[in-house]
C-alpha positions as YAML, in Angstrom:
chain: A
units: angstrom
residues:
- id: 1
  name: UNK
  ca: [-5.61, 19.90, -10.51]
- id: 2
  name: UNK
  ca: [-4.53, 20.11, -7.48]
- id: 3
  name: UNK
  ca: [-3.70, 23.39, -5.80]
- id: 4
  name: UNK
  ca: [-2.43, 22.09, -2.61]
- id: 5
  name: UNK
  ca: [1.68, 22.76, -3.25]
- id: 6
  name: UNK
  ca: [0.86, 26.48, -4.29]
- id: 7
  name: UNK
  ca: [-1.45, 27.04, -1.69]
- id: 8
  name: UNK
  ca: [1.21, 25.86, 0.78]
- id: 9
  name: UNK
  ca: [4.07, 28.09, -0.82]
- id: 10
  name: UNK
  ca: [1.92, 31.11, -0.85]
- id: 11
  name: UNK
  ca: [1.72, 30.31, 2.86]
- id: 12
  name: UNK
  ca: [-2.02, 30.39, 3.30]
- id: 13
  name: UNK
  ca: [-1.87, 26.57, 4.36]
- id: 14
  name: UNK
  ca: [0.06, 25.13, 6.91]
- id: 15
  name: UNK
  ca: [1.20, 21.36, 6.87]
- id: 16
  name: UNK
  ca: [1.99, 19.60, 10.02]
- id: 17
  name: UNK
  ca: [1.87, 16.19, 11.88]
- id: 18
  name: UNK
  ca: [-1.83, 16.70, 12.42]
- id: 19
  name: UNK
  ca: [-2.39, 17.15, 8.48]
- id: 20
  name: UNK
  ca: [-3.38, 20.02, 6.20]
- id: 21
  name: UNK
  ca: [-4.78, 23.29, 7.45]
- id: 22
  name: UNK
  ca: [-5.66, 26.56, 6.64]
- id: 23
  name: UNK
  ca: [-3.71, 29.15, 8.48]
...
């Protein structure tokens, strides 16, 4: 599975124009 969505709520990704990164 993919953790992507929780990652991002948990706010330890970012996702902007450039893509998916880690903060």
């Amino acid at each position: 599975k993919r953790a992507i969505g929780r990652l991002y709520k948990e706010g330890i990704i970012i996702i902007d124009n450039k893509g998916i990164k880690l903060k």
